[in-house]
N, C-alpha and C positions, 0 to 999 in steps of 0.2 A: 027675881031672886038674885041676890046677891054670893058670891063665891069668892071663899078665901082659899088661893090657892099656891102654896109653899113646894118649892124647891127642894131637894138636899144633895149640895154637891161640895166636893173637898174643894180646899185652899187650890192645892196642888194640879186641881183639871184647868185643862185650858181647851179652848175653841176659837179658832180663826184669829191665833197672834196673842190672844188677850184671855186673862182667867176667865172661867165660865161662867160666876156668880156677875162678871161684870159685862161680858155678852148677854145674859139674860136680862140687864138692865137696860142696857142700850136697847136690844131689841124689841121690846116692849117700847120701849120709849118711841122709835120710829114707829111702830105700829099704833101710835097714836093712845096707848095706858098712859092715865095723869101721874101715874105714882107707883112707886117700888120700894122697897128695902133691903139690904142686907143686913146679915146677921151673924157674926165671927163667935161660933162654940167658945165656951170655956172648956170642956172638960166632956170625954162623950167617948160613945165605943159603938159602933156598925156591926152590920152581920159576920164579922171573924172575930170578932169579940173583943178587938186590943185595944187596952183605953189608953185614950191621946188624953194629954192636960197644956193647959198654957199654964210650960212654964219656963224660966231661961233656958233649958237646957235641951229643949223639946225641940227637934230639928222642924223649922216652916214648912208650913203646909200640911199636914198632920190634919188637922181639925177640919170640921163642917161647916160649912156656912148656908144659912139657910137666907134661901131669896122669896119676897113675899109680897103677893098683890092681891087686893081686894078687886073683883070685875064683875059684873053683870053675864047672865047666863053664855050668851051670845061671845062676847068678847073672852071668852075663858075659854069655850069651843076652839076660836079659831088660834087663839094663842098656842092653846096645848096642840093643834096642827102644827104651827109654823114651829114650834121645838121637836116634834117627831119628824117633820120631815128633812131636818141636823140628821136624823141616826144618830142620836148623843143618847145613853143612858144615863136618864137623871132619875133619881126618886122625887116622885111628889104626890102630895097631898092635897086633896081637892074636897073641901066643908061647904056644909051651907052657911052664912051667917044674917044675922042681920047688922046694919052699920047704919049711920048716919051723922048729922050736925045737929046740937043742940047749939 
């Protein structure tokens, strides 16, 4: 079974020197996942309800950015270990999917 497993963490978090959307990448990436994404909000509001926009005026770092890997059962386990054992509060979301190559 494959798993799509998303992220949601703001511009503005950081983790060990560097934003967190981009530690999640790195560290997947050492831990041997072929592939990642990020993905910078347009426009969006969280559990306090205040909506953020991209726009000139909007002070950086406001918005979500959602980080996103497709992995097999096994690899999603231990991934989602190695970001809890940060103690980082991240939201995520964890689907079933199917994927492949045509």
């Amino acid at each position: 079974m494959m798993n799509l497993l998303n992220f949601y963490v703001s511009e503005k978090q950081h983790h060990k020197g560097r934003p967190l959307y981009e530690w999640l990448l790195e560290e997947a990436k050492s831990h041997g996942i072929h592939g990642g994404s990020a993905f910078r909000a347009m426009a969006g509001f969280g559990r306090h309800g205040k909506l953020h926009e991209d726009t000139f005026f909007e002070l950086a770092g406001e918005l979500a950015v959602k980080v996103e890997f497709i992995l097999d059962d096994e690899v999603t386990e231990r991934f989602i270990s190695r970001v809890q054992a940060e103690n980082l509060a991240i939201f995520y979301v964890r689907s079933a999917v199917q994927a492949g190559v045509l």
